[in-house]
C-alpha positions, -999 to +999 in steps of 0.1 A: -356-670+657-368-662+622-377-623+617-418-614+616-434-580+600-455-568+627-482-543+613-501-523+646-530-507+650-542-488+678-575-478+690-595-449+695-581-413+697-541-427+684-517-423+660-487-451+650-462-433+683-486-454+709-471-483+696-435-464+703-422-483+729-430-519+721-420-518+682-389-505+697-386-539+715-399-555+688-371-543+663-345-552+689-357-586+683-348-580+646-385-580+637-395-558+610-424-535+625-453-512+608-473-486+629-504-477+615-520-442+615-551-445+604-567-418+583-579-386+603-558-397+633-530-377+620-512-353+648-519-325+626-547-301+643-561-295+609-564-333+601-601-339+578-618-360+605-655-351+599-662-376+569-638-400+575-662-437+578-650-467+592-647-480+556-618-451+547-599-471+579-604-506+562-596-498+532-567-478+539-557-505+562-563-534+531-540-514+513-508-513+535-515-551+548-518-559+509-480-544+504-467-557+532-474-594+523-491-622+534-467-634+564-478-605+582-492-607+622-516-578+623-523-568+656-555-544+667-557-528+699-590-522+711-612-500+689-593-511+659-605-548+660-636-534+638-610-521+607-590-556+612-621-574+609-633-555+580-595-568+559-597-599+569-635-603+554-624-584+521-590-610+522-587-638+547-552-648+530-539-614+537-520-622+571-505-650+587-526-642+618-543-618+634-538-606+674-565-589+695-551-564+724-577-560+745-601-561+714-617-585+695-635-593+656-663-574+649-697-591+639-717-587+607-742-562+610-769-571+583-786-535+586-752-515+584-761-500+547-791-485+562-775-467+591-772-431+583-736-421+586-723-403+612-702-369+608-677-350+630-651-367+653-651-375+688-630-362+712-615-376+741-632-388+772-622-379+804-603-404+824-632-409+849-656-417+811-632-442+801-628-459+835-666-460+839-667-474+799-645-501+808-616-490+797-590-493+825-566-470+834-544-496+857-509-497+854-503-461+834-481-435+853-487-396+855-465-391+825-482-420+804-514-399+813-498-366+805-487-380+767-523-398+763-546-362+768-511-345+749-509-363+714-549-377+717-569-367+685-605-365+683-614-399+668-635-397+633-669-402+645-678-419+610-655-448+621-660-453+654-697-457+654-694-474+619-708-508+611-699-532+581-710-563+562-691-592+570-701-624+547-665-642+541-668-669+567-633-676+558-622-645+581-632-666+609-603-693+598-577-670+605-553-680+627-560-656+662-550-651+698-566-624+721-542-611+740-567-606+777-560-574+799-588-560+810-606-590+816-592-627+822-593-648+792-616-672+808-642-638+814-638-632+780-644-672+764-673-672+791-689-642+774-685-655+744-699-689+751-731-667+764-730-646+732-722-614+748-726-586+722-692-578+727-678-607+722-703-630+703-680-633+674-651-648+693-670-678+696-673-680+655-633-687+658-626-719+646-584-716+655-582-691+683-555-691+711-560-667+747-529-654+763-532-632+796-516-602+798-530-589+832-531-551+831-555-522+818-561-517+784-534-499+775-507-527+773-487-508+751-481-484+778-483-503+813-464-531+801-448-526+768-417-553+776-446-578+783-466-572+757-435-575+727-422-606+750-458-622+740-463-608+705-428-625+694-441-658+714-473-654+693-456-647+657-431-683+669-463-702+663 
């Protein structure tokens, strides 16, 4: 098994530790892991959050993939699947390929330069908000709970409502696989197929693999052995 340079990102409201447990599995594989922390996601209480757009995240993002090398697998949980989309339009060489946790690429949004930015940062929802977003809580215990609300930091609101040109088409050529929790991967290509909003870009994909990972969208957490057991199948390709 030849060693891979994992670089993470999480989603909404996260720093680098939620990828804890499964670059910990990862490096017992002697892969060579990067957990991202994204700017204004920083544990610090005093953290600059208000300004930060979703542009700060890509191109702090560009910058860390670009010294990391090309044979990097990047991997985007959730919310961050708008920043990875955003490298891989600026630099579709950047990475060997690109994994979606319970996320997916962002579309180009033609009227993004006209949106008026937004300011502040968004704290976190309660448990009962994310379920009734979508966002599953299935498979995390008490404690994994206890750490989410404990180390959670409001999320820039700049970035997540942020939206972005995207006009390399070559971003679609990246090698991909969504890794499906939430939703089985044939919900997700049947979405697509119908050009779901959320999903309408998957169908752009012209070399895109599905692997189910049955669980809520916190993989990292409910079923980290799983989810570095499929990320290592994934960088084998």
């Amino acid at each position: 098994m030849t060693s891979t340079h994992f670089v993470l990102v999480p989603g909404h409201w996260l720093g680098g530790w939620a990828w804890d447990r499964v670059a910990d599995r990862l490096r017992e594989r002697g892969h060579h892991v990067t957990p991202v922390t994204l700017p204004g996601l920083e544990a610090q209480s005093g953290a600059a959050r208000d300004h930060i757009t979703l542009a700060d995240h890509v191109d702090a993002l560009a910058q860390l993939v670009s010294q990391a090398g090309p044979d990097v697998v990047l991997v985007a949980h959730s919310g961050a699947g708008a920043v990875v989309s955003g490298v891989l339009d600026r630099d579709p060489t950047a990475v060997r390929r690109v994994v979606y946790v319970d996320s997916g690429p962002s579309a180009d949004d033609p009227h993004s330069a006209a949106a008026p930015a937004s300011t502040g940062a968004v704290p976190l929802p309660s448990w009962a908000e994310l379920s009734a977003g979508g966002a599953s809580l299935e498979g995390l215990s008490e404690g994994d709970l206890a750490q989410f609300a404990a180390r959670a930091v409001p999320h820039p609101a700049g970035a997540a409502s942020g939206t972005q040109r995207l006009t390399n088409e070559s971003r679609r050529q990246v090698p991909t696989t969504i890794i499906a929790c939430s939703l089985p991967s044939a919900a997700v290509a049947e979405l697509a197929a119908n050009r779901h909003p959320m999903f309408a870009e998957v169908s752009a994909l012209t070399d895109l693999e599905y692997v189910d990972l049955p669980t809520g969208h916190w993989p990292m957490w409910s079923k980290p052995d799983d989810l570095a057991a499929v990320l290592t199948a994934v960088a084998e390709h």
